[in-house]
C-alpha positions in Angstrom: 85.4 -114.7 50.1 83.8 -116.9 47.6 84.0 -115.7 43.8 81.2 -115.6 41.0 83.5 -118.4 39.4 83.1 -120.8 42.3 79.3 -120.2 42.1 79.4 -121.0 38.5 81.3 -123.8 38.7 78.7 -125.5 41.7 75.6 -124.7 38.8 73.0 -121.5 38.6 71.2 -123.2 35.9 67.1 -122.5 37.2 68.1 -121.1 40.4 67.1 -117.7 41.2 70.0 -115.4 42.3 69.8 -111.9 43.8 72.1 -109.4 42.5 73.0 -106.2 45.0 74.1 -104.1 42.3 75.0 -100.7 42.3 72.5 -98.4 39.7 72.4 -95.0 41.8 73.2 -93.1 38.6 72.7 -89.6 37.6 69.3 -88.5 36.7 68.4 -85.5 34.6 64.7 -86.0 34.7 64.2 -89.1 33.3 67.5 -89.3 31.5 70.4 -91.5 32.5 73.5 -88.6 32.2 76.6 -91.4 33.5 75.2 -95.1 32.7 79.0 -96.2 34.3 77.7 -97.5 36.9 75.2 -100.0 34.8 78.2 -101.0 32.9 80.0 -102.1 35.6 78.0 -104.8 36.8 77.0 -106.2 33.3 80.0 -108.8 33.3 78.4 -110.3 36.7 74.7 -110.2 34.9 76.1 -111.6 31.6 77.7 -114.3 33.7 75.1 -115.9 35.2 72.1 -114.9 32.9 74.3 -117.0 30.6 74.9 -119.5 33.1 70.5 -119.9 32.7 70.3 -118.5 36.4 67.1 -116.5 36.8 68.3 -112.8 37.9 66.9 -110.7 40.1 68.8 -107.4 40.4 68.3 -105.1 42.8 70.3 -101.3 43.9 69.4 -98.3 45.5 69.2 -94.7 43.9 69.6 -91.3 45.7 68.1 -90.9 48.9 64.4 -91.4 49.0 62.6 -91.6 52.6 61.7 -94.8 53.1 58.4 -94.9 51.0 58.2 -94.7 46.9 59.1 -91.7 45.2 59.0 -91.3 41.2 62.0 -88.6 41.0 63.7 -91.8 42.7 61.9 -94.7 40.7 65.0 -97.6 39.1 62.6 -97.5 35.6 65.1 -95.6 33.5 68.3 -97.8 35.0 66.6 -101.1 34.3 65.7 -100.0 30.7 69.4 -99.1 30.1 70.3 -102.5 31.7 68.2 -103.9 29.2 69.9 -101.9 26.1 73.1 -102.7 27.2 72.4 -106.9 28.0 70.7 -106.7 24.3 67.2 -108.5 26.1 64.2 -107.8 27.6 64.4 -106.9 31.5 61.9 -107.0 33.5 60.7 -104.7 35.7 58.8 -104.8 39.5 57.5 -101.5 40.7 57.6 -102.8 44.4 60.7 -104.2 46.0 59.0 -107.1 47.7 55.4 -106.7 47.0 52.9 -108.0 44.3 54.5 -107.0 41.6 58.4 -108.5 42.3 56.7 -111.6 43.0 55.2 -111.9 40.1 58.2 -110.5 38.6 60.8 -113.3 39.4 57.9 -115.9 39.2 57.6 -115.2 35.7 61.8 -115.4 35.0 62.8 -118.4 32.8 66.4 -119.4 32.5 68.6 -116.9 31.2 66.4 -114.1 32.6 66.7 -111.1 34.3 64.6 -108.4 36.4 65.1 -105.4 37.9 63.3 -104.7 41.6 62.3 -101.3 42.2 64.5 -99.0 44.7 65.5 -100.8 47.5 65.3 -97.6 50.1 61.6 -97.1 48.8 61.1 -99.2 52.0 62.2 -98.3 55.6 64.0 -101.4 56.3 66.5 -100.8 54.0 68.0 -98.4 55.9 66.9 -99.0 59.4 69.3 -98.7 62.2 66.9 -101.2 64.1 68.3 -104.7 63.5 64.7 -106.1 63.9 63.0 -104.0 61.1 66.2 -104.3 58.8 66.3 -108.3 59.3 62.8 -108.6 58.6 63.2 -106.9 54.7 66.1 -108.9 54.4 63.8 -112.2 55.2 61.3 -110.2 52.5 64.0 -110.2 50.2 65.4 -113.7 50.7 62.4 -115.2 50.2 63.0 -114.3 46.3 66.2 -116.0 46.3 68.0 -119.0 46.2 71.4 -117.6 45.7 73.0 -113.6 46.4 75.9 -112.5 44.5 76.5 -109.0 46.1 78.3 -106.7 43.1 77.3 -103.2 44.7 80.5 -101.8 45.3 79.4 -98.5 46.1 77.2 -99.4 48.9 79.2 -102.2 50.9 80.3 -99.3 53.4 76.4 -99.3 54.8 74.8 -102.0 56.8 71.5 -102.1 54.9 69.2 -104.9 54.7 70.4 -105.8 51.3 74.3 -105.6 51.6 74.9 -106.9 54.9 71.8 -109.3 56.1 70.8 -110.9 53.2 73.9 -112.7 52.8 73.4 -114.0 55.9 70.3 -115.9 54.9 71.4 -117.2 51.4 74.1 -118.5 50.0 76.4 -116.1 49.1 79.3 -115.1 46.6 81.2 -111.7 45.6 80.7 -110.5 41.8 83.1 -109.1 39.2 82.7 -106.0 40.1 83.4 -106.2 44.1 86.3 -108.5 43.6 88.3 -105.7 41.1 87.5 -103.1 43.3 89.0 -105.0 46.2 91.9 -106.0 44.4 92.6 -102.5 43.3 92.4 -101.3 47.2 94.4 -103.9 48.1 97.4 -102.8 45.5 96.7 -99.3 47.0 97.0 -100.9 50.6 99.3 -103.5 50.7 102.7 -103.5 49.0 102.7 -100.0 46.9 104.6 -98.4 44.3 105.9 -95.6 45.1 106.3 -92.5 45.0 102.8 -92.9 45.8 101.0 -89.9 45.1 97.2 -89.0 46.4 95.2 -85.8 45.3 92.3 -85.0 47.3 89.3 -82.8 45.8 86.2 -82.4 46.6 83.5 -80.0 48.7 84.1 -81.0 52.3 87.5 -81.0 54.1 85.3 -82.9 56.8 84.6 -85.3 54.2 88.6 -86.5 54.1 89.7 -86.2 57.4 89.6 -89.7 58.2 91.4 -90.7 54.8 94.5 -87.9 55.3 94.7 -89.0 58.6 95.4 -92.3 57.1 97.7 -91.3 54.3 99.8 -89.3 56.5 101.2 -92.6 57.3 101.3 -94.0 53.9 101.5 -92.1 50.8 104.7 -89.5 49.8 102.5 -86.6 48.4 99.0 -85.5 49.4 98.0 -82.8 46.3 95.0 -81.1 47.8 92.1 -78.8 45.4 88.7 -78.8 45.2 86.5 -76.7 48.0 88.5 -78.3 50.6 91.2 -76.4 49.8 90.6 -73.7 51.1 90.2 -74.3 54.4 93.8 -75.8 54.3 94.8 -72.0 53.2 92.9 -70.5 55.8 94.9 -72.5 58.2 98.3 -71.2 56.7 96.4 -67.9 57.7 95.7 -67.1 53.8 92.8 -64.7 52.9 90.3 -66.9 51.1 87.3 -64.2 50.1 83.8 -65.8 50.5 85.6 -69.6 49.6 84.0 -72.6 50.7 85.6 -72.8 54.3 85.2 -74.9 57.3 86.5 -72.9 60.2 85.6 -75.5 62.7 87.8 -77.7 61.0 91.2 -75.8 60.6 92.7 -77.0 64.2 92.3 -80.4 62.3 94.1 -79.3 59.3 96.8 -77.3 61.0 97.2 -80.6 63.1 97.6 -82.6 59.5 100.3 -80.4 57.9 102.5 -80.4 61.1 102.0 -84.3 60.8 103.1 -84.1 57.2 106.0 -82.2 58.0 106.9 -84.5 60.3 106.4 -87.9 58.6 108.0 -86.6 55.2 104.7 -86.1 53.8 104.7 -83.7 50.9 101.4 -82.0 51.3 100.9 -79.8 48.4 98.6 -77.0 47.8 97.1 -74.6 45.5 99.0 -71.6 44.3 97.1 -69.9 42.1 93.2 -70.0 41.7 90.3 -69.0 39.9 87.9 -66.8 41.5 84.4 -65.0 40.3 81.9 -62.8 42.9 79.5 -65.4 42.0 78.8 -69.0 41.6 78.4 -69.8 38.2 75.2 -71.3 36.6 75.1 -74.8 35.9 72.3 -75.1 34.1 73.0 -72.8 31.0 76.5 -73.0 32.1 76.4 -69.5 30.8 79.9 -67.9 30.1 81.5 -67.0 33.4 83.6 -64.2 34.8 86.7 -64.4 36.7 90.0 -63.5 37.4 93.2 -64.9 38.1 94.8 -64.8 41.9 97.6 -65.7 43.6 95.9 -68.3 46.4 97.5 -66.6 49.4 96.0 -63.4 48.0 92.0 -64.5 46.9 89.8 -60.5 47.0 87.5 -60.2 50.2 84.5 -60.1 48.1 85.7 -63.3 45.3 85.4 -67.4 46.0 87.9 -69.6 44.4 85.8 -72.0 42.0 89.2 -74.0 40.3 92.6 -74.4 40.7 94.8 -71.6 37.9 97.2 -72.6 35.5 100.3 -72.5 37.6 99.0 -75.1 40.4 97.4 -77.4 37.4 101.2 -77.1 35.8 103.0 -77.9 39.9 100.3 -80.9 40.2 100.8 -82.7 37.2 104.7 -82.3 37.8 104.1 -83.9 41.3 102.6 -86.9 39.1 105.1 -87.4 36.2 106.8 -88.8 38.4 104.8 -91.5 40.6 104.4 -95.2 40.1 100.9 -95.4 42.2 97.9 -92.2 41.8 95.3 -92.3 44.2 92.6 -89.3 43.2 89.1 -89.0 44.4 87.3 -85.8 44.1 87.3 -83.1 41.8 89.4 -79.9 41.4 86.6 -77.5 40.7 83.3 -77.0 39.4 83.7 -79.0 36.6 80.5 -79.4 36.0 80.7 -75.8 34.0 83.3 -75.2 31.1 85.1 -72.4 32.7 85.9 -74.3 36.2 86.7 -77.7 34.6 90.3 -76.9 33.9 92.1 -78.1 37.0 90.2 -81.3 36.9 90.9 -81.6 33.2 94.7 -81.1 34.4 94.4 -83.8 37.1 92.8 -86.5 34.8 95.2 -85.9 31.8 98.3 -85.8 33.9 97.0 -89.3 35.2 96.1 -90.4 31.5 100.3 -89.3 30.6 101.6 -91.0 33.9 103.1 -94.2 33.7 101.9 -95.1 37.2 99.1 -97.4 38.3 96.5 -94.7 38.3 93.0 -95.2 40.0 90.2 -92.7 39.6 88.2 -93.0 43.4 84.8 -93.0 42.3 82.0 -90.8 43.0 82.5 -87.3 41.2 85.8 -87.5 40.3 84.8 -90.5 37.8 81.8 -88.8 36.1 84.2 -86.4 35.6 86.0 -88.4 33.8 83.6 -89.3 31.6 82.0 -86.0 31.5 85.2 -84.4 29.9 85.5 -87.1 27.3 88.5 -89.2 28.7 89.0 -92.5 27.6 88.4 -94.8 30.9 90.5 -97.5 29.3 93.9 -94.8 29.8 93.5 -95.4 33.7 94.2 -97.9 35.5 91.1 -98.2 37.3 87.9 -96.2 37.8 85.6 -97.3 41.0 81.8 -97.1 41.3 82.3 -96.3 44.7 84.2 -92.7 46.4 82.6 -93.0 49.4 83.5 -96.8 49.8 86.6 -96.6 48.7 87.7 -94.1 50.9 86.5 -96.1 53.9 88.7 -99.2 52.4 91.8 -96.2 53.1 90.7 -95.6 56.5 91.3 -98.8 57.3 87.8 -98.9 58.1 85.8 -102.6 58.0 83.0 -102.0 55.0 80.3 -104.0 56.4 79.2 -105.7 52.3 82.3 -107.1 51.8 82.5 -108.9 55.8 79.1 -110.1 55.3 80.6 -111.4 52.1 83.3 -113.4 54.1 82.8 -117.3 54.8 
């Protein structure tokens, strides 16, 4: 795979070079709520805006249908880009149209622009090689160069992460080779005990990665919503909890394979648990009580992990030399529910292991409840990506990144 140094080194000066980046950040309105994600590709921007390449930088955000949206519009993330870089950025409100034309025909050296969202047109997304191939042409034909730094979204075969750098010359950012780096010391050669905790909605969502880690890490600490389909398979009353019953002969199946492979597969024993879900946009006060996690009321849903499992997690941690964690440990997102998570991320901040923070939720998170991101090891821009890099899985960005 060929680095952003080697580029460099060959000379960018007045050649125009497409950046896959990764902007999908958090809206609220207008506002930008978790810029992380624009932060992270600034050293690859720096780089070769200062190199006197003409940039052309281009992302995704959320899930628009193929045809421009304003809810979904890249406006607010290019501005920020533009704070952050200290210059004017300028933006295309098409992705291929008129106006990015005229956009990266009017970039001097040292310049940078921002296209509008990528999925605002159907072959981004396309499952059809034909329509897909032809945006990527569209796309190319702004180009002289591709520097793909979109960490996030090298686990989908879209136009712009895996056929455009097919038709340019191509290199991997800052960004994509630290992530890969990071997998790899999670993959290949690790310390151990090696200790995963798993958070998060969906229990469907992390098959595929405990599946994997049955065969690879020493302790598996589960929370989040998925727990509790993990004590409904111990045959645990779990109240009106987030549950996947069609999943539990899959996670029966996983803690006999634990058991068997000397995988310590940890769960919750005490939770918090309210009659109703609690409101996150006043994030008014919130009542609950205090259960036992084999014993959650009929009528109750567990919303965090209690005080006794975030005190049996963070002792399953003190002791680890690698922490793998990807999604949170409750609704964090409102004051009452964001202790367990707060437990999680400062037992990782006190650890002296190689900790890595998996993206997605769990690293707004982070950020949301004022941790310093320099006391981890690494936070990704990608949970969704990474996780696939676990499976074993081959992420379609970083082949189409391969020589």
């Amino acid at each position: 795979m060929k680095t952003i140094d080697e580029l460099l080194a060959e000379g960018v000066s007045g050649k125009r070079v497409f950046v896959r980046a990764d902007l999908n950040v958090p809206l609220d309105g207008t506002a930008i709520t978790d810029d992380g994600r624009i932060r992270a590709v600034l050293p690859t921007v720096k780089a070769l805006a200062g190199a006197g390449a003409r940039v052309v930088v281009a992302s995704h955000l959320g899930r628009p249908k193929g045809a421009p949206d304003p809810a979904f519009s890249l406006a607010p993330a290019a501005a920020r880009l533009g704070e952050l870089l200290g210059a004017e950025v300028a933006f295309a409100t098409d992705t291929v149209g008129e106006s990015a034309r005229a956009a990266v025909a009017g970039l001097g050296d040292g310049d940078v622009a921002v296209l509008e969202n990528l999925r605002f047109n159907a072959g981004e997304t396309s499952k059809d090689d034909a329509e897909r191939g032809a945006f990527a042409d569209e796309l190319a034909s702004l180009a002289d160069l591709y520097v793909g730094d979109g960490f996030g979204a090298v686990h989908r075969k879209h136009a712009s992460v895996y056929d455009l750098p097919a038709r340019l010359p191509h290199a991997a950012g800052y960004l994509i080779a630290a992530e890969v780096a990071v997998l790899k010391k999670l993959t290949e050669d690790v310390g151990r005990p090696y200790v995963v905790v798993l958070g998060g909605a969906k229990v469907s969502d992390k098959l595929a990665v405990i599946d994997s880690l049955l065969g690879k890490a020493d302790r598996l600490l589960i929370g989040g919503g998925m727990a509790y389909t993990f004590l409904k398979a111990k045959g645990h009353e779990v109240g009106i909890s987030l549950l996947q019953e069609d999943q539990i002969p899959a996670v029966k199946e996983y803690m006999e394979r634990a058991e068997k492979n000397g995988v310590e597969l940890v769960l919750p024993v005490d939770v918090l648990a309210a009659g109703e879900f609690p409101d996150l946009k006043t994030k008014a006060p919130a009542e609950y009580i205090t259960v036992d996690a084999d014993g959650i009321p009929a009528d109750k849903e567990g919303l965090d992990i209690g005080p006794r499992t975030r005190e049996l997690y963070a002792s399953k941690i003190a002791d680890a030399a690698t922490v793998f964690w990807n999604g949170p440990l409750g609704v964090f997102e409102h004051p009452d529910y964001a202790g367990g998570t707060r437990a999680i991320a400062q037992a990782l901040v006190d650890s002296k292991a190689f900790t890595v923070v998996g993206g997605g939720d769990s690293a707004a998170a982070v950020r949301t409840l004022g941790f310093d991101e320099n006391a981890f090891g690494h936070i990704s821009t990608g949970g969704g990506a990474s996780l696939e890099y676990l499976e074993g899985k081959t992420l379609p960005g970083l082949a189409a990144l391969e020589d």
